[in-house]
N, C-alpha and C positions, 0 to 999 in steps of 0.2 A: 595701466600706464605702460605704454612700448619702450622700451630697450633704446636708441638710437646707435649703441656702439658695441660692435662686435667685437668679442672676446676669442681669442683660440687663435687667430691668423692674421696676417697682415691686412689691412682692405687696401679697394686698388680701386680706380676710377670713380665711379659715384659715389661709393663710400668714403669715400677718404673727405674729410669735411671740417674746418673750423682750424688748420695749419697754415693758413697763407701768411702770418708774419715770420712765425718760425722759416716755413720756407724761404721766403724775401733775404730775411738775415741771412740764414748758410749758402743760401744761393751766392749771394753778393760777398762773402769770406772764401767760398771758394771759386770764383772767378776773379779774384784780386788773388790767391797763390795761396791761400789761409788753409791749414790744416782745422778739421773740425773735429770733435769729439762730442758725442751726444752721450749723458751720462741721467739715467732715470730708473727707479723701481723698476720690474717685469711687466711687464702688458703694458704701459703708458704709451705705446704708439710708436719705439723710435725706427722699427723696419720699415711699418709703414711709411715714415715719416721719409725715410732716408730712400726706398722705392719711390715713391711719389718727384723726389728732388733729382734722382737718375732720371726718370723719364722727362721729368722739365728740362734740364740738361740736354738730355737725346735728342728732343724735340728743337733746341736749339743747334743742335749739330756738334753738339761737344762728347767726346768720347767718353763711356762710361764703363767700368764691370762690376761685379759685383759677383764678392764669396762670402757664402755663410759659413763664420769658422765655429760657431757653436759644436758641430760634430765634425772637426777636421781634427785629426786625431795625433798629429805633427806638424813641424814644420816642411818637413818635405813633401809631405800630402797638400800644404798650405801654399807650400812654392809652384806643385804641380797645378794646382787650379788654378792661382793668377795667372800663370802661361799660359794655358788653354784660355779663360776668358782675356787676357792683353790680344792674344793671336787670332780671338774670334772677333776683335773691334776691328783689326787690320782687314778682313775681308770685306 
């Protein structure tokens, strides 16, 4: 029996498979001004999920960044990256 879902990393393009309602919803909460919060066990998908929903976004022309604070180790390290990615959407 094959596997169909990868464990260890986020999947991105053909992998990513079987999220289009999920996406639909937060898409549409956050283009209406909706803060979202994606709240699941570990490995259920939500990086992928929340990658997938930047690039749909990008693709529409709407600004995105993206920090993994998992290993940011303050808030000032936390503040330091949103300004590098805010200032890399500006270019």
């Amino acid at each position: 029996m094959s596997d169909n879902f990868q464990v260890g990393k986020p999947v991105t393009g053909s992998e990513f498979i079987g999220r289009e309602r999920e996406l639909k919803t937060i898409s549409q909460l956050v283009n209406s001004g909706q803060s979202v919060v994606l709240i699941a066990p570990r490995r259920f998908g939500k990086t992928s999920l929340l990658l997938k929903l930047l690039q749909d976004l990008r693709n529409e022309k709407c600004s995105t960044s993206y920090v993994d604070i998992f290993t940011t180790p303050d808030l000032k390290r936390f503040s330091e990256l949103l300004t590098i990615k805010v200032l890399e959407n500006k270019n």
